[in-house]
LUMVEXKE-541959 format. One record per residue (C-alpha): x negated, z, y; residue in three letters. Coordinates in Angstrom, 2 decimals, m for minus. Layout:
! LUMVEXKE-541959
{X=X Z=Z Y=Y resn=ala}
...
This chain:
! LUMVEXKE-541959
{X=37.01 Z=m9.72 Y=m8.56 resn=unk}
{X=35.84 Z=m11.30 Y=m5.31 resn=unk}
{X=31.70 Z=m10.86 Y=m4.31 resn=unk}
{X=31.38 Z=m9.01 Y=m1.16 resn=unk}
{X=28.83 Z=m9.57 Y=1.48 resn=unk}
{X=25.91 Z=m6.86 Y=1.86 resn=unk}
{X=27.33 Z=m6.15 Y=5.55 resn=unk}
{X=30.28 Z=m5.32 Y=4.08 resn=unk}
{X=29.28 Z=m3.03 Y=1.59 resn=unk}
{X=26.86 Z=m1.30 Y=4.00 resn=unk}
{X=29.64 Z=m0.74 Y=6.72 resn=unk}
{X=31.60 Z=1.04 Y=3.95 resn=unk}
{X=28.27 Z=3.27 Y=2.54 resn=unk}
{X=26.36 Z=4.27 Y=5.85 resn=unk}
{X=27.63 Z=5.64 Y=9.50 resn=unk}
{X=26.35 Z=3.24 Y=12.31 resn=unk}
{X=23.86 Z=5.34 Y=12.98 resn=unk}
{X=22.52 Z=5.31 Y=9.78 resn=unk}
{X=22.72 Z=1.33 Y=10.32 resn=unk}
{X=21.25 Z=1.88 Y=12.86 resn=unk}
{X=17.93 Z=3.95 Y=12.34 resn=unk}
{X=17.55 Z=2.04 Y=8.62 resn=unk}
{X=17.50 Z=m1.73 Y=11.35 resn=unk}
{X=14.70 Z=m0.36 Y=13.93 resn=unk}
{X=12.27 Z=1.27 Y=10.90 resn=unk}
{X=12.91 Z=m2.75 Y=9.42 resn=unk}
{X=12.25 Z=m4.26 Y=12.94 resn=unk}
{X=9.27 Z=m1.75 Y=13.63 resn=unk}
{X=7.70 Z=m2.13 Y=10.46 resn=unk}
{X=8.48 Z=m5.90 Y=10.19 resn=unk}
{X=6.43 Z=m6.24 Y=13.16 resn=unk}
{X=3.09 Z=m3.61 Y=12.31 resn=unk}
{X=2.77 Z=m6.31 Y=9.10 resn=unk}
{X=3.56 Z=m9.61 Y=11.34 resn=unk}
{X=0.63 Z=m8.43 Y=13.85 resn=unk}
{X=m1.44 Z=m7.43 Y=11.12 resn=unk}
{X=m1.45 Z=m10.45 Y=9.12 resn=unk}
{X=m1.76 Z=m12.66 Y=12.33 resn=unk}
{X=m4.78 Z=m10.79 Y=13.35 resn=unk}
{X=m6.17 Z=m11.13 Y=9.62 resn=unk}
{X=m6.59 Z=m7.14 Y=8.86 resn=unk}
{X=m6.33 Z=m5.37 Y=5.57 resn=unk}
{X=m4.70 Z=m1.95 Y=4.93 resn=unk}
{X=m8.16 Z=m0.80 Y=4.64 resn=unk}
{X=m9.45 Z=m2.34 Y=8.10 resn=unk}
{X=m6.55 Z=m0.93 Y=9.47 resn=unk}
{X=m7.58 Z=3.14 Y=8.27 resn=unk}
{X=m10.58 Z=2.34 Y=9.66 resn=unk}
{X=m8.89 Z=1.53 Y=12.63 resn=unk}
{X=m6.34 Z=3.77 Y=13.15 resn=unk}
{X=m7.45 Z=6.84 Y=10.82 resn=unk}
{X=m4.29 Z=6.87 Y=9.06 resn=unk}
{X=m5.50 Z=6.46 Y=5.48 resn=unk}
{X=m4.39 Z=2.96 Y=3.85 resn=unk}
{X=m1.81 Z=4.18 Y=1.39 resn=unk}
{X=0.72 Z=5.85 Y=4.25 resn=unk}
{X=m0.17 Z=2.48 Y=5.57 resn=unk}
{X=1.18 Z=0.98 Y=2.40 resn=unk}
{X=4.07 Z=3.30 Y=2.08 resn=unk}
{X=4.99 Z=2.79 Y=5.86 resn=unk}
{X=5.04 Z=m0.86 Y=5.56 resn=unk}
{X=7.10 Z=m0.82 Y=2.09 resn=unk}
{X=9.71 Z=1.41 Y=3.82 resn=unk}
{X=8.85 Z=4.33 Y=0.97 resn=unk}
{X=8.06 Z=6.83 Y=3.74 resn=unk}
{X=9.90 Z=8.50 Y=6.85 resn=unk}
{X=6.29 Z=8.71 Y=9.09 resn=unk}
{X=6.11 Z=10.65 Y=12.36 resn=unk}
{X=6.28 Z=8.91 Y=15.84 resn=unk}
{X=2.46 Z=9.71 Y=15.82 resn=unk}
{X=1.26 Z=8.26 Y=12.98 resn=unk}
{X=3.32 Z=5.59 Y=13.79 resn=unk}
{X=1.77 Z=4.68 Y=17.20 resn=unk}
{X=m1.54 Z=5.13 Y=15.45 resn=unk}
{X=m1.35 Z=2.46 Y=13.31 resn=unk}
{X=m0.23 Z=0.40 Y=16.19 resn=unk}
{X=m2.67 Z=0.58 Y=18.63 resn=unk}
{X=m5.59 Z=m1.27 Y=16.84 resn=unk}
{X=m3.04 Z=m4.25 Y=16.64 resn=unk}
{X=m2.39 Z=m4.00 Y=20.52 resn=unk}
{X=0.82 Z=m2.88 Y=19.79 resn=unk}
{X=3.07 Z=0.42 Y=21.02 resn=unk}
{X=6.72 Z=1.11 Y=21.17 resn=unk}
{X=8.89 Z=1.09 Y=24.39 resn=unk}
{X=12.37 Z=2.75 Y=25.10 resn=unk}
{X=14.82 Z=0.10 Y=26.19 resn=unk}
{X=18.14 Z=0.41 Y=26.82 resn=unk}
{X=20.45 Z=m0.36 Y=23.82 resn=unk}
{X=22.33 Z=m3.28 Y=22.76 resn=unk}
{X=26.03 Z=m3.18 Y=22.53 resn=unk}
{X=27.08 Z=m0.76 Y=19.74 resn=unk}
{X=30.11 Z=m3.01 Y=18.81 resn=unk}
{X=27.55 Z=m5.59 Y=17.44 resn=unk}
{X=26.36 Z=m2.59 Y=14.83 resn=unk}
């Protein structure tokens, strides 16, 4: 039996949407923790922060939560950080 490729396997599991929305919560959490560490904050500095208690934080960045558009921004703000609509990418590159 031949080993397929992750992208493969996901193409055949999930809709592109699905793809889709499961690749901007990586990118948008990916980058909460990269500006977090870079700035040298802790979960905990970061409730203080942003008022969103430290475990959502946790949860949020471990992808083991679906958080609302507000909470989200919250957390992002004390970084210096927001999100912006821009228009998509090619959809044939999903």
């Amino acid at each position: 039996m031949k080993a397929r490729k992750w992208d493969e396997v996901r193409k055949e599991l999930f809709t592109p949407e699905q793809i889709a929305e499961s690749d901007m919560r990586v990118s948008i959490m990916s980058e909460l923790i990269k500006a977090r560490n870079e700035q040298g904050i802790t979960q905990k500095q970061l409730e203080d922060m942003s008022g969103v208690k430290q475990p959502v934080i946790a949860r949020m960045e471990h992808g083991t939560s679906n958080p609302q558009l507000e909470t989200v921004l919250k957390v992002l703000a004390p970084l210096g950080k927001t999100l912006a609509v821009v228009p998509m990418e090619s959809r044939s590159a999903v």
